[in-house]
N, CA, C and O atoms as CSV, one atom per row, in Angstrom:
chain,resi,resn,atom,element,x,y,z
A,1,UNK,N,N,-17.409,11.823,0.741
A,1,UNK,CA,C,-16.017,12.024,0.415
A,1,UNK,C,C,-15.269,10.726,0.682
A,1,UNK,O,O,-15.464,10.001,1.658
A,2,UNK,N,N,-14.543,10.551,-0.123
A,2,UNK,CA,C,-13.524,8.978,-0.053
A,2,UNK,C,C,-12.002,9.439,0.074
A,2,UNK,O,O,-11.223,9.662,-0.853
A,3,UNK,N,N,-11.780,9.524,1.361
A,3,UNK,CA,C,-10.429,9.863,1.430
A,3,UNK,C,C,-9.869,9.144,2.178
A,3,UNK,O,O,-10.675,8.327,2.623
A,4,UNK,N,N,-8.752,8.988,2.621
A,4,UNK,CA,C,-8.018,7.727,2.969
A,4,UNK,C,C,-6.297,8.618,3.588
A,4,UNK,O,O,-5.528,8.958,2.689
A,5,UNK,N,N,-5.945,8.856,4.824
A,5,UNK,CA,C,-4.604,9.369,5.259
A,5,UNK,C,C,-4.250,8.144,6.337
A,5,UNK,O,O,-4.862,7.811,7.352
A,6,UNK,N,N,-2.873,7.523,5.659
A,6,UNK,CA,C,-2.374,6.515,6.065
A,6,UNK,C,C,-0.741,6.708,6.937
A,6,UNK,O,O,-0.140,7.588,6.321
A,7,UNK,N,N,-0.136,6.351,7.755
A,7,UNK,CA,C,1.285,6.537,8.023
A,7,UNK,C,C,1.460,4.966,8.318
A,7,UNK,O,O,0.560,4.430,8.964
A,8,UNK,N,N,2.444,4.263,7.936
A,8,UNK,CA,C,3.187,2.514,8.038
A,8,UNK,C,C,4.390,2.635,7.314
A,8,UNK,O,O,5.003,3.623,6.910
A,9,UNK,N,N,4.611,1.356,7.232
A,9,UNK,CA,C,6.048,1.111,7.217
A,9,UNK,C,C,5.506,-0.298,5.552
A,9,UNK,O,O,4.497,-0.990,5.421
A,10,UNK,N,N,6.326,-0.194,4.952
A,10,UNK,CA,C,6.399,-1.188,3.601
A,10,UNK,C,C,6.595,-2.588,4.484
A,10,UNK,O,O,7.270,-2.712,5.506
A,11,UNK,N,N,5.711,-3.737,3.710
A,11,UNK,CA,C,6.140,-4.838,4.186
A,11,UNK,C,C,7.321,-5.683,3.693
A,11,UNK,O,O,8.100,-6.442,4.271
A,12,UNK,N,N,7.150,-5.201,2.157
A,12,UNK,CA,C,8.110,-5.952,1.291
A,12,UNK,C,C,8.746,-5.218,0.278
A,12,UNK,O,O,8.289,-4.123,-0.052
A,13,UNK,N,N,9.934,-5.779,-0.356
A,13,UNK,CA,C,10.455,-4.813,-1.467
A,13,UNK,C,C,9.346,-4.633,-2.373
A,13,UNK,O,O,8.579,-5.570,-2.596
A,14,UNK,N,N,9.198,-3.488,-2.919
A,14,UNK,CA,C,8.169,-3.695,-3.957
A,14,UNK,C,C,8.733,-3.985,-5.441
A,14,UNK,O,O,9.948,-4.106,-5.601
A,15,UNK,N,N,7.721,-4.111,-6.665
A,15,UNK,CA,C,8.212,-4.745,-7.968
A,15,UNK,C,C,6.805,-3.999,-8.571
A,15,UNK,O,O,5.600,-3.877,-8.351
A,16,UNK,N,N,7.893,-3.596,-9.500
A,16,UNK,CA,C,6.995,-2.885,-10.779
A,16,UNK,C,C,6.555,-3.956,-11.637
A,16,UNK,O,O,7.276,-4.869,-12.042
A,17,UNK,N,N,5.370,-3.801,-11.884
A,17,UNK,CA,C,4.295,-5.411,-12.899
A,17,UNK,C,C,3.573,-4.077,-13.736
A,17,UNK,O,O,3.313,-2.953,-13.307
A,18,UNK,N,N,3.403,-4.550,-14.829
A,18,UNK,CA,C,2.622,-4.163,-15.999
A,18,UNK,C,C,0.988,-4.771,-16.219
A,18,UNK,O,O,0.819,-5.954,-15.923
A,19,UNK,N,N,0.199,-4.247,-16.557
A,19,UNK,CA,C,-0.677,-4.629,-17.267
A,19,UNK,C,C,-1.296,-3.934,-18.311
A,19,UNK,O,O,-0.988,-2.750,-18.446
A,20,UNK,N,N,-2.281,-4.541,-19.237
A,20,UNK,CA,C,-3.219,-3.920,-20.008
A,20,UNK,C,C,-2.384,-3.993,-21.485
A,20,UNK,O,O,-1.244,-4.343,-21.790
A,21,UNK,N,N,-3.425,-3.536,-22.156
A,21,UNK,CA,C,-2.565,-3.424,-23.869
A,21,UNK,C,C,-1.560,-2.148,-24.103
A,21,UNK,O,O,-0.835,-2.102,-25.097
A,22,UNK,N,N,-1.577,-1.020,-23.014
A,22,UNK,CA,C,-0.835,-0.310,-23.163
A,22,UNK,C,C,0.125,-0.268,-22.036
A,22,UNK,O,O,0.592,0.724,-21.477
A,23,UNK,N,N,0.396,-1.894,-21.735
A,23,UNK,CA,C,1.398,-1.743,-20.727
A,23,UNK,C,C,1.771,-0.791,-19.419
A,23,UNK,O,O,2.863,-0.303,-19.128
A,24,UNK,N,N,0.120,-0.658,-18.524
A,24,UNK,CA,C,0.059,0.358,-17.594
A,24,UNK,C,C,0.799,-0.372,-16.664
A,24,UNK,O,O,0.759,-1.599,-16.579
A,25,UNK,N,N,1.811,0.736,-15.613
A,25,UNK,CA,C,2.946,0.364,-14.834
A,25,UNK,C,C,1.636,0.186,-13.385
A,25,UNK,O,O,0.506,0.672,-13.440
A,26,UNK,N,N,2.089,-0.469,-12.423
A,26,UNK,CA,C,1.476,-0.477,-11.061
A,26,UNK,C,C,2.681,-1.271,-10.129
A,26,UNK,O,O,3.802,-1.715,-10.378
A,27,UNK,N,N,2.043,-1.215,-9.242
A,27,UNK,CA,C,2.736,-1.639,-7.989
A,27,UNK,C,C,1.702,-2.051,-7.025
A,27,UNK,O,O,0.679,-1.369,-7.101
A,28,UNK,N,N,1.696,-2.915,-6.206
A,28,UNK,CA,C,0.982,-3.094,-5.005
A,28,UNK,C,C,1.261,-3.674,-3.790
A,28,UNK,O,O,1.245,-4.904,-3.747
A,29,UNK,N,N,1.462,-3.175,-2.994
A,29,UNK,CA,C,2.213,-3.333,-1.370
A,29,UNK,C,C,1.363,-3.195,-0.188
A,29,UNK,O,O,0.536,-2.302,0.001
A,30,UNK,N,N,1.712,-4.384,0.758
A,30,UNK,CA,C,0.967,-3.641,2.130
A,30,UNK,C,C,1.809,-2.871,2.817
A,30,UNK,O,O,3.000,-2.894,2.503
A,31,UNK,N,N,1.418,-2.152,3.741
A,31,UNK,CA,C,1.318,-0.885,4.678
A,31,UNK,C,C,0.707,-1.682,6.210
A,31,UNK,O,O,-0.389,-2.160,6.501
A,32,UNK,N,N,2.075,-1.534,7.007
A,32,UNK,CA,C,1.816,-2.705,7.895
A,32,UNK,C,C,1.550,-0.526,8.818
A,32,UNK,O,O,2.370,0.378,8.658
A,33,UNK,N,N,0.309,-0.416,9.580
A,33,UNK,CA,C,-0.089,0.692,10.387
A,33,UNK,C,C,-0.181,0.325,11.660
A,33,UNK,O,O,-1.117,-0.443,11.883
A,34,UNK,N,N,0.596,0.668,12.731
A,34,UNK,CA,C,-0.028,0.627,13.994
A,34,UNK,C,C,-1.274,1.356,14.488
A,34,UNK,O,O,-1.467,2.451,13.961
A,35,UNK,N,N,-2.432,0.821,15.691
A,35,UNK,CA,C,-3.547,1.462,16.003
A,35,UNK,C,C,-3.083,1.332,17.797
A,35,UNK,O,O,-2.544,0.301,18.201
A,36,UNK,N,N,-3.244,1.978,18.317
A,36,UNK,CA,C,-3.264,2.376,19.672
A,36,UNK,C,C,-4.643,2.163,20.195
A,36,UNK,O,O,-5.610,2.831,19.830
A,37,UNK,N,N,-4.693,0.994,21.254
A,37,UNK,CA,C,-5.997,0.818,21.934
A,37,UNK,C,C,-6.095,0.976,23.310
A,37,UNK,O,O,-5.832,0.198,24.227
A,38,UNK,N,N,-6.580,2.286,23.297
A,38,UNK,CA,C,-6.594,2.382,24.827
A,38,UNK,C,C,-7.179,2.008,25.919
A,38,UNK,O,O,-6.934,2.655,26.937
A,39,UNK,N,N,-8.132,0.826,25.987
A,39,UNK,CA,C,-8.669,0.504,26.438
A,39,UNK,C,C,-7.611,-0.524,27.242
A,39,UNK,O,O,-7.552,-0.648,28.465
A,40,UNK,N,N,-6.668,-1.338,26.101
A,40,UNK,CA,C,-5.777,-1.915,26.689
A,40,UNK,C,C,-4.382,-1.839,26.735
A,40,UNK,O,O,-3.516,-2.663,27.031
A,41,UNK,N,N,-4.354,-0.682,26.381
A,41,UNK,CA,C,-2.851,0.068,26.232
A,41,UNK,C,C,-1.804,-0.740,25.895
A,41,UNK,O,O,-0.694,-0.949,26.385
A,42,UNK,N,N,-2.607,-1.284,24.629
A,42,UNK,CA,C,-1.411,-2.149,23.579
A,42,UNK,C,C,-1.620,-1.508,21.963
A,42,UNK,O,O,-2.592,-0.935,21.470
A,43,UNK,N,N,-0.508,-1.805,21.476
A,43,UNK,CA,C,-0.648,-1.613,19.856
A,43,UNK,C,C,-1.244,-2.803,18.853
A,43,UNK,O,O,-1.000,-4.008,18.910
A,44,UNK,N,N,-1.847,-2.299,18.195
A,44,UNK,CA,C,-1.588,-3.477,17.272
A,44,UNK,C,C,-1.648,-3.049,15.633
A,44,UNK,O,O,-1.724,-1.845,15.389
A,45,UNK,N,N,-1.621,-3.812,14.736
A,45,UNK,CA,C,-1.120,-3.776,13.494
A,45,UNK,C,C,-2.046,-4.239,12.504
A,45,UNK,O,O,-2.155,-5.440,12.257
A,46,UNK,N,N,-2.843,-3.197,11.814
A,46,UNK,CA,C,-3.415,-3.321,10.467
A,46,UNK,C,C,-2.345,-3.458,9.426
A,46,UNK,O,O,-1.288,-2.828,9.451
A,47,UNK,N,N,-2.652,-4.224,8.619
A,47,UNK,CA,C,-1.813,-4.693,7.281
A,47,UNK,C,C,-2.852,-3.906,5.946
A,47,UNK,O,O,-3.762,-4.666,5.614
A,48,UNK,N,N,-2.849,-2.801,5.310
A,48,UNK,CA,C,-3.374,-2.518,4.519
A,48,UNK,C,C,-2.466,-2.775,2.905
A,48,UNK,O,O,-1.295,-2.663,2.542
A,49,UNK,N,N,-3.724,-3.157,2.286
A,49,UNK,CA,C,-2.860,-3.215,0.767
A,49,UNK,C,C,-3.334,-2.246,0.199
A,49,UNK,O,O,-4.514,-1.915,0.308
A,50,UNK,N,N,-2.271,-1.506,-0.658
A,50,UNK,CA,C,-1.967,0.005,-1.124
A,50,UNK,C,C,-1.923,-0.634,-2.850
A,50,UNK,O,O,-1.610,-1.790,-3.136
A,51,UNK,N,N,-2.297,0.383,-3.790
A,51,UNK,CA,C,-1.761,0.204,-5.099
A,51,UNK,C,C,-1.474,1.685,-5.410
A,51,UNK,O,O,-1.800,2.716,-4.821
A,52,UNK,N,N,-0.649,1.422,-6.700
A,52,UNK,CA,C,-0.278,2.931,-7.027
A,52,UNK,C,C,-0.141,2.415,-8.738
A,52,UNK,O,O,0.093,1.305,-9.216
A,53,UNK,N,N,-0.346,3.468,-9.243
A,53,UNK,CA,C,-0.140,3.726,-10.831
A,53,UNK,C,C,1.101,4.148,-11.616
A,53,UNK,O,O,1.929,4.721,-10.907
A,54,UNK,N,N,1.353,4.045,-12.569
A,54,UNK,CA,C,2.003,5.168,-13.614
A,54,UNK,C,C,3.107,5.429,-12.623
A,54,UNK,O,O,3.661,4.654,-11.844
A,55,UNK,N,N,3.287,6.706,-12.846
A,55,UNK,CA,C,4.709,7.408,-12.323
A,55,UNK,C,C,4.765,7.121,-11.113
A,55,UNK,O,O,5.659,6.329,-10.819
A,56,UNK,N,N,4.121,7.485,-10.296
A,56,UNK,CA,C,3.484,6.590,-8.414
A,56,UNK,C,C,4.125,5.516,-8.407
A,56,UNK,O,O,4.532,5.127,-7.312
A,57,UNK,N,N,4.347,4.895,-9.335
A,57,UNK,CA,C,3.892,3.228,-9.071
A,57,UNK,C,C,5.810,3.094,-9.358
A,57,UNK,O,O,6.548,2.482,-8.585
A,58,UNK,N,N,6.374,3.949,-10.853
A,58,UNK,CA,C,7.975,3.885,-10.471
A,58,UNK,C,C,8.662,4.493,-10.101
A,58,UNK,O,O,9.792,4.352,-10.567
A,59,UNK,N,N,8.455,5.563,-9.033
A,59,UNK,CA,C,9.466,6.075,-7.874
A,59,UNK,C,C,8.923,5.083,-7.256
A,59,UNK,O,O,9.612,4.106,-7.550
A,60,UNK,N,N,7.923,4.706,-6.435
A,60,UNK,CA,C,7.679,3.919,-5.324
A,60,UNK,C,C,8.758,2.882,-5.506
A,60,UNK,O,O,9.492,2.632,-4.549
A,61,UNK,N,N,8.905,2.300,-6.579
A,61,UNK,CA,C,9.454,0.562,-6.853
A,61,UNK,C,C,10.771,1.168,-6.813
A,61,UNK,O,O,11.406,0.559,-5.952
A,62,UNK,N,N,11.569,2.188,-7.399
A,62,UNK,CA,C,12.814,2.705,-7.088
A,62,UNK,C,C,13.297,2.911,-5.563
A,62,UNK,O,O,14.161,2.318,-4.918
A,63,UNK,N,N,12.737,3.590,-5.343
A,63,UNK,CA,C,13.235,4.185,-4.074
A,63,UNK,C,C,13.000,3.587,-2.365
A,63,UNK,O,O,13.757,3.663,-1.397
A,64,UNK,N,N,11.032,2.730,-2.568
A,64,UNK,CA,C,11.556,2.100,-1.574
A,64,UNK,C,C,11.512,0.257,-1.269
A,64,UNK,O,O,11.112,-0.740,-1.869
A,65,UNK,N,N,12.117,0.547,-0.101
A,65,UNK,CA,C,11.991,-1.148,0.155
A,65,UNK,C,C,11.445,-1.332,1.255
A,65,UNK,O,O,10.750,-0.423,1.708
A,66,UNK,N,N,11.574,-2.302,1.837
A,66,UNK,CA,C,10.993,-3.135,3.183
A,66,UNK,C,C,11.474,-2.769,4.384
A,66,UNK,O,O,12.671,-2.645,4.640
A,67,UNK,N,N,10.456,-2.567,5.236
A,67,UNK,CA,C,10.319,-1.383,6.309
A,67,UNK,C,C,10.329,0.336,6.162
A,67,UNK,O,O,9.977,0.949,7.170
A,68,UNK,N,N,10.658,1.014,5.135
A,68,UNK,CA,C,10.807,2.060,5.132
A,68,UNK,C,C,9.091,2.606,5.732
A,68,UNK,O,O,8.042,2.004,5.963
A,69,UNK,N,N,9.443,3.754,5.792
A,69,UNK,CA,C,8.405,4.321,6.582
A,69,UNK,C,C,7.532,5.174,5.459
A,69,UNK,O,O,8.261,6.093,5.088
A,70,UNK,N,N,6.556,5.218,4.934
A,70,UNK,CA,C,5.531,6.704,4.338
A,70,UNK,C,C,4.302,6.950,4.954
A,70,UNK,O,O,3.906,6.238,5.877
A,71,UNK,N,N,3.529,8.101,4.430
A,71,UNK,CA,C,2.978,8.668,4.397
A,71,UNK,C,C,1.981,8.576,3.036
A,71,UNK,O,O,2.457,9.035,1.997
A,72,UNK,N,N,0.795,8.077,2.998
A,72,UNK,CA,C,0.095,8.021,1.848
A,72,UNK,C,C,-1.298,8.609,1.558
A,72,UNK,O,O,-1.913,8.954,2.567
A,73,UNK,N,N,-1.758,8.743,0.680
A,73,UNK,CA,C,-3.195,9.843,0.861
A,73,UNK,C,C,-3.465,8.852,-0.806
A,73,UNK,O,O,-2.755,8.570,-1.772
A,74,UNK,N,N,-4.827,8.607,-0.411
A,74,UNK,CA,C,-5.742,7.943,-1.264
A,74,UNK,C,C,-6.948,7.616,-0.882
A,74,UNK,O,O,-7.393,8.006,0.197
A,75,UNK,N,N,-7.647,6.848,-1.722
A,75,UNK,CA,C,-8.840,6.497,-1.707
A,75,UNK,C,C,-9.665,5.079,-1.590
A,75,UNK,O,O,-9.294,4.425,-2.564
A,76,UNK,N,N,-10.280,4.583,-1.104
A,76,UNK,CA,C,-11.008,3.182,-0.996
A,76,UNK,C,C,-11.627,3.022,-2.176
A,76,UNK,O,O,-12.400,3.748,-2.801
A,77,UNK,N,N,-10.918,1.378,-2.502
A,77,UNK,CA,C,-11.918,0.975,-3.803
A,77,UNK,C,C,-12.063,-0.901,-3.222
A,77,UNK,O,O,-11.168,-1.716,-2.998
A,78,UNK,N,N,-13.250,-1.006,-3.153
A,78,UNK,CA,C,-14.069,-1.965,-2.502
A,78,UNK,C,C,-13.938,-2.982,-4.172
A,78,UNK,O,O,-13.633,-2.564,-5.289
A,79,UNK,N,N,-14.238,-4.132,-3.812
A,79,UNK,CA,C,-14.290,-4.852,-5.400
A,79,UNK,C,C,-14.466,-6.616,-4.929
A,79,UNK,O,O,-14.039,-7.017,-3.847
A,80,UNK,N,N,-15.283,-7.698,-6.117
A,80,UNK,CA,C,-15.271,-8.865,-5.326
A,80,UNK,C,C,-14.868,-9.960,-6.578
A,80,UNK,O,O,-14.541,-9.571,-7.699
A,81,UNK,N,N,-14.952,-11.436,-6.174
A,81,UNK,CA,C,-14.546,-12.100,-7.072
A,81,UNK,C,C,-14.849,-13.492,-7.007
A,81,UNK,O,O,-14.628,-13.977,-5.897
A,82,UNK,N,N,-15.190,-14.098,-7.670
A,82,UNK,CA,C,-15.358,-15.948,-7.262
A,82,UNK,C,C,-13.724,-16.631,-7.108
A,82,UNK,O,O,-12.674,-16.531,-7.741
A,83,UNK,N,N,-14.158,-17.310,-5.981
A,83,UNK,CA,C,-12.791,-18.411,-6.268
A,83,UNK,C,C,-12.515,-19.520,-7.178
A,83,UNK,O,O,-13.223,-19.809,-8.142
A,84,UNK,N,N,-11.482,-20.107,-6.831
A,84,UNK,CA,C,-11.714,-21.455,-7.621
A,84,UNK,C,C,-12.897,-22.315,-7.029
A,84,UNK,O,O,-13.337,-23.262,-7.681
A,85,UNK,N,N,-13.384,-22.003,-5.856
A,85,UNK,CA,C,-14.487,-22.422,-5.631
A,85,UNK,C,C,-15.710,-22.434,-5.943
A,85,UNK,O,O,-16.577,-23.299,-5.820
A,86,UNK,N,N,-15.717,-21.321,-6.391
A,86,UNK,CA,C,-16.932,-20.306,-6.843
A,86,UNK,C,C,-17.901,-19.722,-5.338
A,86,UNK,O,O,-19.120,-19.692,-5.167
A,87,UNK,N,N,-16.655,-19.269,-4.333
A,87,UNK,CA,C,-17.084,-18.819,-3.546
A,87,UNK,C,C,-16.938,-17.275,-3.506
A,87,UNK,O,O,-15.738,-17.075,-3.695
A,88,UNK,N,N,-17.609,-16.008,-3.342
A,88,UNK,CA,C,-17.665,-15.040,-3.739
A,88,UNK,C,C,-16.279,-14.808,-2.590
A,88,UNK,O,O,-16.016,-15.637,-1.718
A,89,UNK,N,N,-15.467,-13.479,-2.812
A,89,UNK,CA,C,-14.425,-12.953,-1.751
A,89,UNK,C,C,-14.182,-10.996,-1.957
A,89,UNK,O,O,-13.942,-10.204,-2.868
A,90,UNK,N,N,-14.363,-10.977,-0.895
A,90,UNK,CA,C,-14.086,-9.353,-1.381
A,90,UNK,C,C,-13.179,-8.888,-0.774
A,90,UNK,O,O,-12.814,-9.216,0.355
A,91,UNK,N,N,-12.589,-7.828,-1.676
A,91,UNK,CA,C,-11.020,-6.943,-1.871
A,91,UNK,C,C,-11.339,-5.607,-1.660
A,91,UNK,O,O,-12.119,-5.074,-2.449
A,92,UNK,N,N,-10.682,-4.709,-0.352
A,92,UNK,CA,C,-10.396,-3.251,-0.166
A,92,UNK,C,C,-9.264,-3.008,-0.568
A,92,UNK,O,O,-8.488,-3.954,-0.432
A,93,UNK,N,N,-8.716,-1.810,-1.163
A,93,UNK,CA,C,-7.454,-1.515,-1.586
A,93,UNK,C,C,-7.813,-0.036,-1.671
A,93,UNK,O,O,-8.809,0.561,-2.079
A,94,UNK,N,N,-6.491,0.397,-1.072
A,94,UNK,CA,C,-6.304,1.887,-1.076
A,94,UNK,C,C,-5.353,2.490,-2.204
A,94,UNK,O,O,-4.129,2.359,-2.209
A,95,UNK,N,N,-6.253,3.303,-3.345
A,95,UNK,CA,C,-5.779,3.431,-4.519
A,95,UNK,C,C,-4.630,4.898,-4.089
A,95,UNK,O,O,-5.214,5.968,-3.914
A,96,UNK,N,N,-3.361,4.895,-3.966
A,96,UNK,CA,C,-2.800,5.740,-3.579
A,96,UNK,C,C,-2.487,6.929,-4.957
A,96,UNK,O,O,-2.111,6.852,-6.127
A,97,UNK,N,N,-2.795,7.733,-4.239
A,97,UNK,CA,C,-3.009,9.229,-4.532
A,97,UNK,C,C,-1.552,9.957,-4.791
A,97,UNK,O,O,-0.996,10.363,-5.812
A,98,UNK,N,N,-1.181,9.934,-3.361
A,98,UNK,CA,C,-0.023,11.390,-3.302
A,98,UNK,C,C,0.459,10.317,-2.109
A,98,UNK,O,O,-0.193,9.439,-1.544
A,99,UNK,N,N,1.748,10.701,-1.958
A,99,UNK,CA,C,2.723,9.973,-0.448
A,99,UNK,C,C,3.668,11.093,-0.270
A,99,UNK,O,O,3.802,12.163,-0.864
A,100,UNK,N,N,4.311,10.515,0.760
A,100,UNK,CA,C,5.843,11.669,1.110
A,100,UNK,C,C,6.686,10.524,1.959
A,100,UNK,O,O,6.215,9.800,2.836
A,101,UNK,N,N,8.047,10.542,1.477
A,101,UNK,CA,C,8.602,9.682,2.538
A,101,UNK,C,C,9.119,10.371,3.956
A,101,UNK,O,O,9.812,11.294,4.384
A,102,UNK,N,N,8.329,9.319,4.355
A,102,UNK,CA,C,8.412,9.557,6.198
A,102,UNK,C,C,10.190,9.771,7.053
A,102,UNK,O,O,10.858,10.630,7.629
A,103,UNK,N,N,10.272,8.183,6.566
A,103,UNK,CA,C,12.241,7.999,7.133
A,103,UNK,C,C,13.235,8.875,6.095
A,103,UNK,O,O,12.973,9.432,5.029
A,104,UNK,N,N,14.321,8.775,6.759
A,104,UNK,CA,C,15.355,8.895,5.906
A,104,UNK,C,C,16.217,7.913,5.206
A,104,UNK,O,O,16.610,7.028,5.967
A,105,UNK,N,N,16.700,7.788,3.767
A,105,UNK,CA,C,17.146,6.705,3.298
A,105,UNK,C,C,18.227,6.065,4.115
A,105,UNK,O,O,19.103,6.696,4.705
A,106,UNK,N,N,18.110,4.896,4.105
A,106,UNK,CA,C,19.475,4.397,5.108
A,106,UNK,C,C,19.974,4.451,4.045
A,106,UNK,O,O,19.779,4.605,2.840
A,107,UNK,N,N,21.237,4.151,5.400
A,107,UNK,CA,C,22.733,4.951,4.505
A,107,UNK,C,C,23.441,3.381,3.681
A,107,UNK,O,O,23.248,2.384,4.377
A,108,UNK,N,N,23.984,3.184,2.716
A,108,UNK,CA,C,24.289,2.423,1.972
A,108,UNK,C,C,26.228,2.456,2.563
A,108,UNK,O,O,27.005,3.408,2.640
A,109,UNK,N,N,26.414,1.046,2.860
A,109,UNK,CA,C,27.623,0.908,2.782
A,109,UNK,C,C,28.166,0.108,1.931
A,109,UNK,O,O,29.391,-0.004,1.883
């Protein structure tokens, strides 16, 4: 089973980008997650990069921005690539599924 339940905070505003011949919508953002280590009873901070699709992909770019808080449910997709070096590099990305927003919108003055 490939499942993936995430809670963080957005790092950056996000931006709706297009690709493909039929102009598929996406988005892709990290998900800055705290991990609790008890060994040394400090936090620290995974940076995961999230993508989302289609309709996913424009509420996400609407509604949030940088720091807001979600909730995301998806899946691992592993993938690799040469550089300009032609040194091989490999990419995890959590293909997001379903979310819920966590915070409440700040209030706009």
């Amino acid at each position: 089973m490939n499942r993936v339940y995430l809670i963080g905070r957005v790092t950056r505003d996000l931006e709706l980008q297009y690709f493909g011949i039929e102009e598929r919508k996406y988005v892709k953002f990290s998900l800055a997650v705290d991990e609790y280590k008890s060994i040394t009873k400090e936090y620290t901070t995974n940076f995961i990069d999230i993508v989302a699709f289609d309709r996913k992909a424009e509420v996400l770019s609407e509604y949030i921005t940088k720091g807001r808080k979600l909730s995301i449910e998806g899946k691992i997709r592993t993938g690799s690539y040469l550089d300009k070096n032609n040194t091989k590099k490999y990419t995890v990305d959590i293909i997001l599924e379903d979310f819920d927003f966590i915070d409440n919108k700040p209030n706009v003055i």
